[in-house]
Biotite code that builds the C-alpha atoms (Angstrom):
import biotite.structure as struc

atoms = struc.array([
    struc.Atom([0.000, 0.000, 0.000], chain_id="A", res_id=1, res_name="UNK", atom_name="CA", element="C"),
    struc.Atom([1.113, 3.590, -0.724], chain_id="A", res_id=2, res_name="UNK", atom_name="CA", element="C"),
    struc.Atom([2.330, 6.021, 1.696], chain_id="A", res_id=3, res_name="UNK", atom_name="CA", element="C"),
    struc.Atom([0.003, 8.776, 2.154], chain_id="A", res_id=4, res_name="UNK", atom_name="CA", element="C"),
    struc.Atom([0.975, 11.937, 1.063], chain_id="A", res_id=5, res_name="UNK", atom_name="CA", element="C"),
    struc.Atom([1.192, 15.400, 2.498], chain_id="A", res_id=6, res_name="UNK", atom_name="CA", element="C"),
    struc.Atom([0.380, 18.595, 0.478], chain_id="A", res_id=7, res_name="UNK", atom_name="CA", element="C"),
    struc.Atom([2.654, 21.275, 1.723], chain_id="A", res_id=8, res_name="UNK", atom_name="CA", element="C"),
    struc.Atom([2.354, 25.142, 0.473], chain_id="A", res_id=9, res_name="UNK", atom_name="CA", element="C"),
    struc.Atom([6.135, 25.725, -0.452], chain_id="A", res_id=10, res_name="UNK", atom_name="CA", element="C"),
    struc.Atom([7.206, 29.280, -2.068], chain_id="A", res_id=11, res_name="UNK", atom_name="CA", element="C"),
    struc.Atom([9.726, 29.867, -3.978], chain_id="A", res_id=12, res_name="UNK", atom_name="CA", element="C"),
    struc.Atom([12.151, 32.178, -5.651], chain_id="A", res_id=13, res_name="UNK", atom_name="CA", element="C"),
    struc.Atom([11.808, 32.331, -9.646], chain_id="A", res_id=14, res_name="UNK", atom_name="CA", element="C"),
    struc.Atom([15.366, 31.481, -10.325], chain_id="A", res_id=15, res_name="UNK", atom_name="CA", element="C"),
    struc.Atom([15.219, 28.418, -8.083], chain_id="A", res_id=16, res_name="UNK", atom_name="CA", element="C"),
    struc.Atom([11.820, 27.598, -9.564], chain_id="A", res_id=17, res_name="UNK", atom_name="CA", element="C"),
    struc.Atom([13.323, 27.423, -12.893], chain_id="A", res_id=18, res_name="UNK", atom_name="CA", element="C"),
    struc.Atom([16.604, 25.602, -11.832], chain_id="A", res_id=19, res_name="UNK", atom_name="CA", element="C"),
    struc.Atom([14.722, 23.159, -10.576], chain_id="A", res_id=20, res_name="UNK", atom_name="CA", element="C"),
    struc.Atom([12.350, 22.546, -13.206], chain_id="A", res_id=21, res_name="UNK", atom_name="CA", element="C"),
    struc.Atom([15.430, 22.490, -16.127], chain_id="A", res_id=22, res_name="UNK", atom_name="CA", element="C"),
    struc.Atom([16.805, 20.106, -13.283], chain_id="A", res_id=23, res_name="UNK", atom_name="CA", element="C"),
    struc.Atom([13.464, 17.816, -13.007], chain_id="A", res_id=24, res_name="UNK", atom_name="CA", element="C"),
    struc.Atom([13.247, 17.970, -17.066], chain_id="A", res_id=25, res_name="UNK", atom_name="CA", element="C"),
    struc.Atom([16.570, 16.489, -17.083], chain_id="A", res_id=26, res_name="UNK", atom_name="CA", element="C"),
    struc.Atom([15.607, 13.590, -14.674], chain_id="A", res_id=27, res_name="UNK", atom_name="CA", element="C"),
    struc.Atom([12.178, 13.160, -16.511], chain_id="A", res_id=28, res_name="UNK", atom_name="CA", element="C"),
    struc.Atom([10.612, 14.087, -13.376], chain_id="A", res_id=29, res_name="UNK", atom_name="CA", element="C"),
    struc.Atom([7.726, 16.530, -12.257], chain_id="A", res_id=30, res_name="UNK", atom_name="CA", element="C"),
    struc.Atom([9.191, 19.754, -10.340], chain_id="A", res_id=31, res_name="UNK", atom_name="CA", element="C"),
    struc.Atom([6.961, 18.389, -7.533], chain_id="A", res_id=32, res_name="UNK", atom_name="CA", element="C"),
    struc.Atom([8.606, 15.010, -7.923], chain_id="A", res_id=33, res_name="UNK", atom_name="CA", element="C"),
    struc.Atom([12.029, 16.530, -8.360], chain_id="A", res_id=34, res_name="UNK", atom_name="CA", element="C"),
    struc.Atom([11.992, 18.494, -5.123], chain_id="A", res_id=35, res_name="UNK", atom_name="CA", element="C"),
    struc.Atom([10.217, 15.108, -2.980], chain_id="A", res_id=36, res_name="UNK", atom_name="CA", element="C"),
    struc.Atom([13.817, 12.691, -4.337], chain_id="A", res_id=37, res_name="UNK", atom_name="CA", element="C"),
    struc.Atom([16.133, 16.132, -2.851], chain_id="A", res_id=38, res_name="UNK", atom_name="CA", element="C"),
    struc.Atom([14.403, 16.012, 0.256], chain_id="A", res_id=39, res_name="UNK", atom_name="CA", element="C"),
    struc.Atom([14.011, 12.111, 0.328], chain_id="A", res_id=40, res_name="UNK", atom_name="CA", element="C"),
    struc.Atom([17.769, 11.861, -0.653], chain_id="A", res_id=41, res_name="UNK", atom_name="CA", element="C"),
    struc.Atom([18.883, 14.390, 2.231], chain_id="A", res_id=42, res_name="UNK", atom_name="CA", element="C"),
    struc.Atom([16.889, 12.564, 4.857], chain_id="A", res_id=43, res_name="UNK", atom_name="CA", element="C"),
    struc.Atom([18.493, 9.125, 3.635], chain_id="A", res_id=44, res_name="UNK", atom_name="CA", element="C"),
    struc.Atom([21.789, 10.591, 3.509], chain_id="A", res_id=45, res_name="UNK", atom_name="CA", element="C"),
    struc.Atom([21.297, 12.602, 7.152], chain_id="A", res_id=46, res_name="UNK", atom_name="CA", element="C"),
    struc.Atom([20.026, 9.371, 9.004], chain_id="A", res_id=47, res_name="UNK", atom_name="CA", element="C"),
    struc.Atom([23.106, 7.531, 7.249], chain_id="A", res_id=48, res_name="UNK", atom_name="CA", element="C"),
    struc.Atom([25.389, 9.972, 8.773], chain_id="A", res_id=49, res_name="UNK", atom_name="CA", element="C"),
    struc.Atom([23.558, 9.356, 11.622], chain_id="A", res_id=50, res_name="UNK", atom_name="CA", element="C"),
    struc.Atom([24.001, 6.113, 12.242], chain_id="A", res_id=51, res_name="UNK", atom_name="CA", element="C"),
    struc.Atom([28.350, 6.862, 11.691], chain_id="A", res_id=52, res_name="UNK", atom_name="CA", element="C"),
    struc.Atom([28.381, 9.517, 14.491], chain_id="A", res_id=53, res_name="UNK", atom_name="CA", element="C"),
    struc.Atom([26.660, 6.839, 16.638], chain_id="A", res_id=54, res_name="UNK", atom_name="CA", element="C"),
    struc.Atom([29.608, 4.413, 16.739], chain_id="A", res_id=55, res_name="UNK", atom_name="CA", element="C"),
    struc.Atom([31.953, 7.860, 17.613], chain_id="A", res_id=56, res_name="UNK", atom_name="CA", element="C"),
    struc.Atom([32.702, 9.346, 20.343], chain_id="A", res_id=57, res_name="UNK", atom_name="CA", element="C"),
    struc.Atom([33.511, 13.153, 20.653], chain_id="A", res_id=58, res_name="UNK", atom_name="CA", element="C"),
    struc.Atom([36.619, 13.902, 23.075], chain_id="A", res_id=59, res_name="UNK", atom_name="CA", element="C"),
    struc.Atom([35.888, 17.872, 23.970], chain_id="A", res_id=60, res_name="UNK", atom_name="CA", element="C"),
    struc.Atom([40.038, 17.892, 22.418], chain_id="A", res_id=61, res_name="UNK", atom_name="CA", element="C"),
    struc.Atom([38.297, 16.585, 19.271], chain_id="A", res_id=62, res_name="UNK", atom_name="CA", element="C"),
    struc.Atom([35.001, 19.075, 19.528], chain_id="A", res_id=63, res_name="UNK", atom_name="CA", element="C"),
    struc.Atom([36.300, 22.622, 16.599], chain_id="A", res_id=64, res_name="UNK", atom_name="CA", element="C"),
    struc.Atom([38.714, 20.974, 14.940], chain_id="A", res_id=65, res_name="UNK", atom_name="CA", element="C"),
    struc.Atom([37.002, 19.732, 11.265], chain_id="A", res_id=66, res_name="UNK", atom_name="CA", element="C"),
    struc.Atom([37.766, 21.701, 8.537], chain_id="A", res_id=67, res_name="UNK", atom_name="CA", element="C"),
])
Protein backbone atom coordinates (compact mmCIF):
# COMPACT_ATOMS: atom_id res chain seq x y z
CA UNK A 1 0.00 0.00 0.00
CA UNK A 2 1.11 3.59 -0.72
CA UNK A 3 2.33 6.02 1.70
CA UNK A 4 0.00 8.78 2.15
CA UNK A 5 0.97 11.94 1.06
CA UNK A 6 1.19 15.40 2.50
CA UNK A 7 0.38 18.60 0.48
CA UNK A 8 2.65 21.28 1.72
CA UNK A 9 2.35 25.14 0.47
CA UNK A 10 6.14 25.73 -0.45
CA UNK A 11 7.21 29.28 -2.07
CA UNK A 12 9.73 29.87 -3.98
CA UNK A 13 12.15 32.18 -5.65
CA UNK A 14 11.81 32.33 -9.65
CA UNK A 15 15.37 31.48 -10.32
CA UNK A 16 15.22 28.42 -8.08
CA UNK A 17 11.82 27.60 -9.56
CA UNK A 18 13.32 27.42 -12.89
CA UNK A 19 16.60 25.60 -11.83
CA UNK A 20 14.72 23.16 -10.58
CA UNK A 21 12.35 22.55 -13.21
CA UNK A 22 15.43 22.49 -16.13
CA UNK A 23 16.81 20.11 -13.28
CA UNK A 24 13.46 17.82 -13.01
CA UNK A 25 13.25 17.97 -17.07
CA UNK A 26 16.57 16.49 -17.08
CA UNK A 27 15.61 13.59 -14.67
CA UNK A 28 12.18 13.16 -16.51
CA UNK A 29 10.61 14.09 -13.38
CA UNK A 30 7.73 16.53 -12.26
CA UNK A 31 9.19 19.75 -10.34
CA UNK A 32 6.96 18.39 -7.53
CA UNK A 33 8.61 15.01 -7.92
CA UNK A 34 12.03 16.53 -8.36
CA UNK A 35 11.99 18.49 -5.12
CA UNK A 36 10.22 15.11 -2.98
CA UNK A 37 13.82 12.69 -4.34
CA UNK A 38 16.13 16.13 -2.85
CA UNK A 39 14.40 16.01 0.26
CA UNK A 40 14.01 12.11 0.33
CA UNK A 41 17.77 11.86 -0.65
CA UNK A 42 18.88 14.39 2.23
CA UNK A 43 16.89 12.56 4.86
CA UNK A 44 18.49 9.13 3.63
CA UNK A 45 21.79 10.59 3.51
CA UNK A 46 21.30 12.60 7.15
CA UNK A 47 20.03 9.37 9.00
CA UNK A 48 23.11 7.53 7.25
CA UNK A 49 25.39 9.97 8.77
CA UNK A 50 23.56 9.36 11.62
CA UNK A 51 24.00 6.11 12.24
CA UNK A 52 28.35 6.86 11.69
CA UNK A 53 28.38 9.52 14.49
CA UNK A 54 26.66 6.84 16.64
CA UNK A 55 29.61 4.41 16.74
CA UNK A 56 31.95 7.86 17.61
CA UNK A 57 32.70 9.35 20.34
CA UNK A 58 33.51 13.15 20.65
CA UNK A 59 36.62 13.90 23.08
CA UNK A 60 35.89 17.87 23.97
CA UNK A 61 40.04 17.89 22.42
CA UNK A 62 38.30 16.58 19.27
CA UNK A 63 35.00 19.07 19.53
CA UNK A 64 36.30 22.62 16.60
CA UNK A 65 38.71 20.97 14.94
CA UNK A 66 37.00 19.73 11.26
CA UNK A 67 37.77 21.70 8.54
Amino acid sequence: MEEKKKQVPLRLSDSLWQDLAAWAQDEFRSVNGQIEYLLTEAVRQRKKGMKKEEGKTETPASLGNEV
